[in-house]
N, C-alpha and C positions, 0 to 999 in steps of 0.2 A: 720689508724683509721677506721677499719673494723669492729670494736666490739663497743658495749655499754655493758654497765655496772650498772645491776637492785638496785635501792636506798634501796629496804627492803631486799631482799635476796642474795645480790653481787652476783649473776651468771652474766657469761656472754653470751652475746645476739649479733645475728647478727644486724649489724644498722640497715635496713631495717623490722627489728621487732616492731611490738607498744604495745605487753604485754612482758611480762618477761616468756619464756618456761618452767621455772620452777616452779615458783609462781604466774601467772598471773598476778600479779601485772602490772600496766601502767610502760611503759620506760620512761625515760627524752627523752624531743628532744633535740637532736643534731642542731646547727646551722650549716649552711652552709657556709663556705666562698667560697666570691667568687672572683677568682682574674683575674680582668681584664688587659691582656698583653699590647692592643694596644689600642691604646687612641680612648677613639669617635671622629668621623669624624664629622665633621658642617657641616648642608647642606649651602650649598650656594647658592646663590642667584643670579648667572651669566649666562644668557640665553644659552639655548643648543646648542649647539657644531653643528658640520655638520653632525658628523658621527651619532650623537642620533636623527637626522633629520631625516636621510635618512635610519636607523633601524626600525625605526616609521613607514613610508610610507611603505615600503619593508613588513614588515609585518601586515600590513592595505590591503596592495594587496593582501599575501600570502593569508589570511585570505578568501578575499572575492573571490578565483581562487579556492579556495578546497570549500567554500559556492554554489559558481557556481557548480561547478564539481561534488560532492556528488548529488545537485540535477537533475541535468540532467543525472544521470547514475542511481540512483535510483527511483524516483519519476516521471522521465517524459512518457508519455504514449506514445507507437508507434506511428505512424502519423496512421497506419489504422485502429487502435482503436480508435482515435481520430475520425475520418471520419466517424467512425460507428457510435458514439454517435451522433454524426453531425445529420448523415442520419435520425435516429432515431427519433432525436427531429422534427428535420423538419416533417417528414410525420406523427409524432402525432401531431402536428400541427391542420392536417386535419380530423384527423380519430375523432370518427370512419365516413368511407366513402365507399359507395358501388362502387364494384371492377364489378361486372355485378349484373342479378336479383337474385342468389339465395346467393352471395358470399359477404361479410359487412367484411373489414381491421380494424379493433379494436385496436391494437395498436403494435409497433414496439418495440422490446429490441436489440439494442450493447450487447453480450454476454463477457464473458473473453474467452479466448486462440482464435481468430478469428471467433467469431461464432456470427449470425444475425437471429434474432427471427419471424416471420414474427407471426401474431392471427390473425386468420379469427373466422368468424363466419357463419354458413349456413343456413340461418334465415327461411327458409319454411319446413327442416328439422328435423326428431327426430331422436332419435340414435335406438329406436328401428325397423325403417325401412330404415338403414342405409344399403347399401349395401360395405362393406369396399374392399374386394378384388376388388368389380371393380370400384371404387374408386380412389386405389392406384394403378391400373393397368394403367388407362386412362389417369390421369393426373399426372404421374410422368414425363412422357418422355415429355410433355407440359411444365413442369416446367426448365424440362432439358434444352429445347432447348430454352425457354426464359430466361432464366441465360447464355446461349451460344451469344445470339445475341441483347440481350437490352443494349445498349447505356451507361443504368445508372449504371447499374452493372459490368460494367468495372473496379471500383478499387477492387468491392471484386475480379473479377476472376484474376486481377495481383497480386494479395493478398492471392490467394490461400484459402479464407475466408468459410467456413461452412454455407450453408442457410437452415433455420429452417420454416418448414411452420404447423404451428399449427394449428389443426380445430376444432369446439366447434359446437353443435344442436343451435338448435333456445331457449334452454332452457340455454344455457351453458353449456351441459355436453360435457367432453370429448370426442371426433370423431379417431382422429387418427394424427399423431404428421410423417411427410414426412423431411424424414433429407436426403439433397442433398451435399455429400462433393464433393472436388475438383477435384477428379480424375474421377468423374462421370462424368462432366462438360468438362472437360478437354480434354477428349477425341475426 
């Protein structure tokens, strides 16, 4: 029963047609039987089994071991990103706080891929009597060796961590931006 059969123009129509291909005319529907082989089942009403127990819990675990697992391999932060954030919060905490008389710590950033921001400020300064080569020349190798021997800065250098020291005028303009990675330090 693959065909119907148009009531005004007898052509015939694949069933799955709703006008007539040849005269548009609307098709009859066709009904559908339907025959059902195996008898419905009753539910019943007799408490679970062991084995639908213990498929229950089994995957009530499965569940929450991949819940676990997904989050801890995608969402959880390194411990030394963690520790930077840490650092971070705590010394804004404080800031802003003067570091000696010309130097003001403004505020601290945890960076991504291991990197630690540090913002000064050089508050008797302007930038256009700024002398930047000797500058960077004086106190890189100060910065060097106090990331070589401070106490606190011990997880960045087991961490291999990037320190970022940023300098602003007494205006806030930009000064000059001293990036110390680890193989400077390291040596």
């Amino acid at each position: 029963m693959n065909k119907i059969k148009c009531n005004n123009c007898e052509s015939v129509n694949p069933i799955n047609f709703k006008y007539c291909s040849s005269c548009g005319y609307e098709l009859p529907t066709q009904k559908t039987e339907i025959n059902i082989e195996q008898p419905i089942q009753k539910h019943s009403s007799k408490k679970m089994d062991k084995k639908q127990i213990i498929g229950i819990v089994v995957g009530v675990l499965v569940f929450f071991l991949s819940y676990y697992g997904v989050q801890q391999l995608f969402f959880k932060l390194p411990p030394i990103d963690k520790q930077m954030m840490e650092m971070a919060s705590e010394l804004n905490k404080s800031c802003p706080i003067m570091i000696d008389q010309e130097t003001r710590l403004d505020n601290c950033i945890a960076l991504p891929n291991k990197m630690f921001q540090y913002n000064y400020s050089l508050i008797s300064l302007k930038k256009e009597s700024f002398d930047l080569q000797f500058f960077e020349e004086n106190l890189t190798p100060v910065i060097i060796n106090s990331i070589k021997t401070s106490p606190q800065l011990k997880p960045f250098r087991d961490n291999n961590v990037t320190l970022i020291y940023n300098y602003k005028d007494v205006d806030g303009v930009f000064l000059t931006k001293l990036e110390v990675t680890p193989d400077q330090y390291s040596q």
